[in-house]
N, C-alpha and C positions, 0 to 999 in steps of 0.2 A: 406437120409432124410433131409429135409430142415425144418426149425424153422418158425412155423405159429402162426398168432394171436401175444395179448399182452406178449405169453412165450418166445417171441425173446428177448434174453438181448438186441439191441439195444433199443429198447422200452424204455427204460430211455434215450433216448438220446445219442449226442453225446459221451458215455463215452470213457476209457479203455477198446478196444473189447477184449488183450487179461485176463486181471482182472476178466471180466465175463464168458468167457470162462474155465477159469481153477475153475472157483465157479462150474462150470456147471459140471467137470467132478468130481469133490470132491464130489457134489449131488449123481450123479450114483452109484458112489462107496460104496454108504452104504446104508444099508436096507431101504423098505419103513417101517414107522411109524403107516401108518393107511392106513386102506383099506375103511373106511366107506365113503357115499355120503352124509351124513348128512349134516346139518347146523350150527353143532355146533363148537365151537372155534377149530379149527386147522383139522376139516372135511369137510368144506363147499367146494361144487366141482368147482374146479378151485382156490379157495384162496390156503393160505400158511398152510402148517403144522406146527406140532411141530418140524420139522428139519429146522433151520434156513438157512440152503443154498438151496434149494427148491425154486422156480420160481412161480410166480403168473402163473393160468391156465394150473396147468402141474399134470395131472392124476395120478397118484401115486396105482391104486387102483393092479396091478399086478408088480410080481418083475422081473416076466421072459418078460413082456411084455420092462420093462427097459432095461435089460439087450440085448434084440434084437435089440432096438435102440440103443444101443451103440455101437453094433456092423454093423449096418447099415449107422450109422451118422460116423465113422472113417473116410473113405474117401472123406465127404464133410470137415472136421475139418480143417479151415487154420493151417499153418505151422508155430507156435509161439516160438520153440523154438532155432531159433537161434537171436532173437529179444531182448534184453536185454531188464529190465525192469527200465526205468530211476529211480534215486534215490537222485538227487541233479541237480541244474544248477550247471558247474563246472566254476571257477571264476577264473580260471587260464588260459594261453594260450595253453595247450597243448588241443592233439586232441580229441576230445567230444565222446569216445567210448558208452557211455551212452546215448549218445543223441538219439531220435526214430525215425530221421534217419541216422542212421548213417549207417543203413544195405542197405538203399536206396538213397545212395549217389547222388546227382549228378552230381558228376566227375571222374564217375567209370573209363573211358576212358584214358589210358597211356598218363600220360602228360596233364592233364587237373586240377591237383591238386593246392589248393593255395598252394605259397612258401613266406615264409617273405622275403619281401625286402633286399639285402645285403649291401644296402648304409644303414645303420637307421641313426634317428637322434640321434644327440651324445653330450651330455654336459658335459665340460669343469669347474666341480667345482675346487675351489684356495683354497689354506690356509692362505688366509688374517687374517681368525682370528686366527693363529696360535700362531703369537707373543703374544697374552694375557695372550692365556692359559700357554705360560713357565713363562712369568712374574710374574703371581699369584700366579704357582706353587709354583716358588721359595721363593716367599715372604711366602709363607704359610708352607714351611719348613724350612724357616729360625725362623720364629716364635713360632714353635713347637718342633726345635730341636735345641740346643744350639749349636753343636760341629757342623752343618750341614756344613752352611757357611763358618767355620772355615774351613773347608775340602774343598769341592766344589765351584768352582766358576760356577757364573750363565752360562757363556759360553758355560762351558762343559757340563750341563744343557742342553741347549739352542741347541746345538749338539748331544747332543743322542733323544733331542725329535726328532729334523730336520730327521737324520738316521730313527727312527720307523715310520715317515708320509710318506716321500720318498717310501720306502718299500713298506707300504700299498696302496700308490696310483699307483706306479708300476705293483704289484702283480694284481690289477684286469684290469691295460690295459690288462699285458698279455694274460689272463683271457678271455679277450672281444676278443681273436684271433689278437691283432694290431701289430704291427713290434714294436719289439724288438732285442737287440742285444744277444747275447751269456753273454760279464761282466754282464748287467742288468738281465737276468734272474741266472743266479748267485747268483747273488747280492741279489734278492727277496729270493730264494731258503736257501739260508746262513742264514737268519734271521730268519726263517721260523724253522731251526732247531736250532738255537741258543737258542731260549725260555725264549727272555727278559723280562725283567719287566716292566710290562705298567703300570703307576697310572691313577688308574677309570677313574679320568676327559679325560685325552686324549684317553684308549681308547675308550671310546662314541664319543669322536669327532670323531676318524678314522672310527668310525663304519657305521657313517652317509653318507661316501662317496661311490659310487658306483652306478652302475644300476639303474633304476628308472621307473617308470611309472606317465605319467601326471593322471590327473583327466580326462577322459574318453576312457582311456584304451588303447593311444599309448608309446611303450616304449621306454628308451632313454639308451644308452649307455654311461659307460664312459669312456672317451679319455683325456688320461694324454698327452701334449702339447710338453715335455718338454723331452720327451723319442725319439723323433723321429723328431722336429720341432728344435732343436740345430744346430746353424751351426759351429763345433768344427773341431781343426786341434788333429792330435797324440799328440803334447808337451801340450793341451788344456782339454783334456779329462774331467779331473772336473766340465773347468766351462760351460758355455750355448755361447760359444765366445764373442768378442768385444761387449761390449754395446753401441748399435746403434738401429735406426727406427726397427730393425727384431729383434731383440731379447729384449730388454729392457722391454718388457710387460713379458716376462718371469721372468725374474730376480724379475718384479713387483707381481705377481700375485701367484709365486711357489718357494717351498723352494730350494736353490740352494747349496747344503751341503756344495761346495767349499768356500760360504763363509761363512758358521757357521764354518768350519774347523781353516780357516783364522783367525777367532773372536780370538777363542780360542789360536792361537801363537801369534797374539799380545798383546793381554792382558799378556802371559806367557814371553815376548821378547822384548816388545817393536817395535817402528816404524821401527829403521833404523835396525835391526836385522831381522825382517820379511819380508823386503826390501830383504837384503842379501838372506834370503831362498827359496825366491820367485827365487833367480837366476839372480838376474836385478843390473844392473849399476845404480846409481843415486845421485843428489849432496844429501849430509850427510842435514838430516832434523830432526826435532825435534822429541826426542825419546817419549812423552807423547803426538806427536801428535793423532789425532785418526787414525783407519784404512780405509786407501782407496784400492780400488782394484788393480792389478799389472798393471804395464804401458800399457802389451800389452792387458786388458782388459777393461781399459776405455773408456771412449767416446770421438773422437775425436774432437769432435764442438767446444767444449770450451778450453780455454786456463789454467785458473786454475779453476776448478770446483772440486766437493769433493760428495759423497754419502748422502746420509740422512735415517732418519727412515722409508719411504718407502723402501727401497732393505731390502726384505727380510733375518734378519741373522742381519743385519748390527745395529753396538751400538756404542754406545761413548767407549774409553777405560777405565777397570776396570785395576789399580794396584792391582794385586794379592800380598797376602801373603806367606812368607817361605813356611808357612803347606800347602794353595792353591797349591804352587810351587811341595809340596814334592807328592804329592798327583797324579799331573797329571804324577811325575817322577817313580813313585811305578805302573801307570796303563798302564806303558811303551807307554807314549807321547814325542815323541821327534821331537820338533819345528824344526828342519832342515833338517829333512825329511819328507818332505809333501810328503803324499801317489800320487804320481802325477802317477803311474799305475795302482790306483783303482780308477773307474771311479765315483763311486757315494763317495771316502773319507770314506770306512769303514774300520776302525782298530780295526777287533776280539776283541783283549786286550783292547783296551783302551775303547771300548765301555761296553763288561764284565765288569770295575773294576765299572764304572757307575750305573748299572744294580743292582749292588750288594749293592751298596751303598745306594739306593733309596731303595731298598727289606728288610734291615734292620734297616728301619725308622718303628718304632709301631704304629704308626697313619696312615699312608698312605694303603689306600684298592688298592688290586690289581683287575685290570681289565682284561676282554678278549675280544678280537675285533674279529670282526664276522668272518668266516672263509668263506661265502659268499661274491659275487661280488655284491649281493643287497648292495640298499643304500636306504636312506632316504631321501621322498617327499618334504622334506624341502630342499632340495637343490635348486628344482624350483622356490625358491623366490629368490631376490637378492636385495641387499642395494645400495643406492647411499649417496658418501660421501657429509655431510653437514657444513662445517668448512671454517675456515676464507681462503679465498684462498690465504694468503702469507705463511702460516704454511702447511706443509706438512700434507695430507690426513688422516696419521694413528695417529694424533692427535687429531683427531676432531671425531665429532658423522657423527649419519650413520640413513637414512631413510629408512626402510622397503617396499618393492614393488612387488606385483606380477598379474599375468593376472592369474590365475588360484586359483578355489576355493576348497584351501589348507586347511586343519583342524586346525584353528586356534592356538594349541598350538605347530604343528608340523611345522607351518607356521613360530610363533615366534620364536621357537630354532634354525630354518634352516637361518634366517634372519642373528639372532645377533650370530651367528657363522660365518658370513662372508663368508661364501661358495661360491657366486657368487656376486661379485663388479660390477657397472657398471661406471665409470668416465666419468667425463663432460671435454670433448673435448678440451672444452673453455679457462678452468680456469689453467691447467695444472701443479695445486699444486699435482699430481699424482707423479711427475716424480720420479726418483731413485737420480737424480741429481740435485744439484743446485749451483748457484755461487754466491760468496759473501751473501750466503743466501737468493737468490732471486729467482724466476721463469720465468724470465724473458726473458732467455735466452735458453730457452726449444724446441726446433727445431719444425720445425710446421711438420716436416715428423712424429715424434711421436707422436703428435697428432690423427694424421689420422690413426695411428697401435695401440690404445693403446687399444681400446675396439675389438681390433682382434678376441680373441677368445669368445669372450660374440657375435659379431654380424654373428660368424660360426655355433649357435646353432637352435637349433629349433625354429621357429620364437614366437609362445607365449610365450616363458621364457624371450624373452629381452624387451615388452613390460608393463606396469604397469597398471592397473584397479583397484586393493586394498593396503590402505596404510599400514603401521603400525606406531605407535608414534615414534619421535624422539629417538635416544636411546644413549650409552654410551658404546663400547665395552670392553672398559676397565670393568667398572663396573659390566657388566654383566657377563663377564671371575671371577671375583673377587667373584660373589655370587654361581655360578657350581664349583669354584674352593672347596670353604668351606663345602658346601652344598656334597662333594664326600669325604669331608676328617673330616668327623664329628667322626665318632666312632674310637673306638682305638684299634687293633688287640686287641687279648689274649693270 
């Protein structure tokens, strides 16, 4: 039996054939209402009845006469039920089982299927802002807890943040399937069951790193630099080797534990004892000088050159106290044994006594960092540094810049968290190095490598279209710092 006249459900138009179809068979299925051909409300021949699923123009006046169309109409009835019936646009990349057609594909054919791309593009966010957030930390426990600082020095601080960034940024290259060694997955693995203590501000910082999708729906992976782009000997394993034109953006852009490790036995030793631990020969030099890196890890261009507050890790020297002293000697540190067989410098114990420390502070909230390789759209902005160019870069402020129309408050946090730096070639108050405190003498080969991995990314993240104001990253670590450490456990 075929469907005549306006009682065809397409008759409304293009709708859902199978939505009127299954009205149609719910109709059959239950008795007629009325038998009359009258004119009045809900008997007029051809209108609707008192049964609401009922079809304009459809005789109702015999039940058996229904019931033989029913049985006559089965083998014209399309075939609807292996046809899902959609129930959302799905906004994820997985495969659109819902979608109408998905039963009428057209790539039914072996081998005709899309496949994601296996090159993606992949961005390379830094923890430039990382040094704020320890600095603020510290300051905000040292001001809320009297005996803190007495006890810990910022250092050792400054080294177990370095340890839980590492980790996290680690843990989602491997994640992203990229080469890895055995220590390093390790390494991730170790911390993962250890079950440290993260104060709230860093981990939302760490949270923010990973995986990403720009603003119209391509995705970006992330690729940590510094796991696989080292060019390291066996007696080197710490650090990212010689600072030179290839590695020097590393040192600049990612935390390099070997020298928070460092930090921490000079301030507890002193110059010419740290010297000695290092393993190196050298004329006897002033014991309060600050920390430079070991002979075989500096740079060779210069003849006396020295570090600055761009290398990541790297401070003036703190004289520690007795208690500082007794403190790192109780979390079994000992300065002349540098872990030189654990590649990322993680020491179980000494990292625990830390842990523990910080956990029984009453004002500090404990945080948890996503257990996802997602990250946060605010990494596709990125700052450019705006500072006097004889003063080293992580002194000065920082402009906000992105080509993608980011959500403005996700835009702002991703900015002045520094996640993606971009430096001006020119000026090369970037460097890790200077001489006689000047830049002068800054190899033009680094120049030309230092926005390495900012110009390997997808091409709209290193372009700018939208600005944001001036800003202060100090300042802004200083008000996330407070603003996570406002209430006071119970």
């Amino acid at each position: 039996m075929s469907y005549r006249g306006r009682g065809n459900p397409s008759y409304y138009g293009n709708q859902d054939r199978v939505y009127y179809n299954r009205e149609y068979d719910d109709y059959n299925s239950q008795p007629s209402t009325s038998r009359g051909r009258g004119r009045g409300r809900g008997n007029r021949r051809g209108g609707r009845n008192n049964n609401n699923n009922s079809y304009p123009h459809q005789n109702n006046k015999n039940n058996n006469n229904d019931k033989r169309n029913d049985e006559n109409t089965k083998s014209d009835k399309p075939e609807i039920n292996n046809v899902p019936e959609p129930k959302h646009l799905s906004k994820t990349s997985s495969e659109l089982t819902n979608d109408p057609l998905y039963e009428e594909s057209f790539f039914k054919e072996f081998g005709s299927s899309l496949r994601r791309d296996v090159d993606d593009p992949k961005i390379h966010s830094g923890t430039t802002g990382l040094k704020y957030i320890i600095e603020n930390l510290y300051k905000i426990f040292v001001t809320k807890a009297a005996g803190f600082a007495k006890r810990m020095p910022e250092s050792a601080l400054a080294d177990y943040c370095a340890i839980l960034t590492t980790q996290r940024l680690l843990k989602i290259h491997i994640e992203n399937s990229f080469d890895a060694n055995y220590e390093t997955t390790k390494f991730v693995r170790d911390i993962d069951n250890a079950k440290y203590f993260y104060p709230k501000t860093l981990s939302r910082y760490l949270s923010g790193f990973g995986n990403t999708r720009i603003v119209g729906g391509r995705s970006l992976k992330f690729y940590y630099p510094p796991a696989v782009a080292r060019k390291v000997t066996v007696d080197d394993l710490r650090w990212w080797g010689r600072v030179n034109d290839q590695t020097h953006h590393l040192y600049l852009n990612y935390p390099c534990t070997a020298v928070y490790y460092s930090r921490v036995v000079h301030d507890y030793v002193g110059r010419q004892q740290f010297v000695e631990a290092e393993g190196e020969e050298e004329e006897e030099e002033d014991a309060d000088e600050d920390l430079d890196l070991p002979a075989r890890i500096r740079p060779l261009q210069w003849d006396r050159s020295s570090p600055n507050v761009n290398l990541q890790g790297w401070k003036s020297r703190t004289h520690l106290t007795n208690i500082q002293r007794g403190f790192l000697d109780t979390a079994d540190f000992d300065p002349r044994e540098s872990p030189r067989g654990l590649e990322w410098n993680y020491n179980p114990s000494w990292i625990n006594a830390v842990s523990i420390e910080l956990e029984n502070l009453n004002f500090i909230e404990a945080g948890t960092v996503a257990e996802s390789s997602g990250g946060s759209q605010g990494q596709t902005t990125f700052a450019f540094p705006y500072s006097d160019d004889e003063l080293p870069v992580s002194t000065g402020d920082f402009i906000g810049k992105s080509n993608l129309d980011v959500s403005g408050p996700i835009a702002n946090l991703g900015v002045k968290h520094l996640y993606r730096v971009k430096y001006d070639e020119d000026l090369r108050n970037w460097s890790i190095y200077w001489e006689n405190r000047s830049f002068d003498h800054v190899p033009a080969a680094w120049s030309a490598t230092v926005n390495t991995w900012r110009d390997a990314e997808y091409p709209e993240l290193t372009t700018g279209r939208y600005s944001i104001e001036l800003f202060d990253p100090r300042e802004f670590a200083r008000l996330v710092v407070e603003r996570n450490n406002r209430k006071v456990k119970k």
